[in-house]
C-alpha positions as CSV (number, residue, x, y, z in Angstrom):
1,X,147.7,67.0,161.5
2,X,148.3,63.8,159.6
3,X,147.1,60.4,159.6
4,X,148.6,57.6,158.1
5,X,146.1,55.1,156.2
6,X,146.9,52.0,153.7
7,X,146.9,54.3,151.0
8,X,149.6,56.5,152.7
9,X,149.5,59.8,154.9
10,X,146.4,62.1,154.9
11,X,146.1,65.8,156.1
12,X,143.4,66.1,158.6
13,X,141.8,69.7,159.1
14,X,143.6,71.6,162.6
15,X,140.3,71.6,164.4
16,X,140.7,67.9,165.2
17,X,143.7,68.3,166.7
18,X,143.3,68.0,171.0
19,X,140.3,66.3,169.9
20,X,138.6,62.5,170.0
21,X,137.5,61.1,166.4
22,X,137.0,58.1,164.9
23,X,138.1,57.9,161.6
24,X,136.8,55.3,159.2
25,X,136.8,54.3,155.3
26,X,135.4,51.5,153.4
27,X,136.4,49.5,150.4
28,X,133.6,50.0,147.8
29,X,130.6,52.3,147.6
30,X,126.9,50.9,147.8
31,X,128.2,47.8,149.0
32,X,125.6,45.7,151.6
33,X,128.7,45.9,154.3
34,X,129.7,49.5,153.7
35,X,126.7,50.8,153.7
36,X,125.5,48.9,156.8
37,X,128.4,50.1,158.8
38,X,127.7,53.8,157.7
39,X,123.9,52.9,158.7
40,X,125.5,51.9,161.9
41,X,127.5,55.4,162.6
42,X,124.5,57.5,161.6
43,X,122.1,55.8,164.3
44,X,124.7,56.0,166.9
45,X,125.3,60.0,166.0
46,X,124.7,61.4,168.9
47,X,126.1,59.1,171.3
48,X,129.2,60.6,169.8
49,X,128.5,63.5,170.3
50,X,127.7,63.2,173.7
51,X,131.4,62.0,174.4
52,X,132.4,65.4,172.2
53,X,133.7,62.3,169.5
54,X,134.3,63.5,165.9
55,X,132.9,61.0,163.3
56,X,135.5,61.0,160.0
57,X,134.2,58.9,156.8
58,X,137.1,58.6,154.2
59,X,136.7,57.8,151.2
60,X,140.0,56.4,149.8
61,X,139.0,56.2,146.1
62,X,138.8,60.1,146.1
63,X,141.6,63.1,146.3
């Protein structure tokens, strides 16, 4: 399964597919925004997983 993101189409890992997820990036590592919002995911872990929701970081800057 693919995904397309503003640094074109990425291959997501067949498990997903069928499946909720939230996939999210961020601009900059140790930033005060980036890491708040990855702060912010991590305290609401298991609310996702309650709803059986996938939680996806991407980091853009790697391969």
């Amino acid at each position: 399964m693919e995904v397309q993101t503003a640094h074109g189409r990425k291959k997501l890992p067949e498990e997903l597919k069928g499946k909720w997820f939230v996939l999210f990036s961020h601009p900059a590592d140790f930033t005060p925004v980036c890491t708040t919002e990855f702060v912010a995911f991590q305290r609401r872990f298991d609310e996702f997983k309650k709803l059986d929701c996938e939680l996806i970081g991407l980091n853009p800057f790697k391969s």
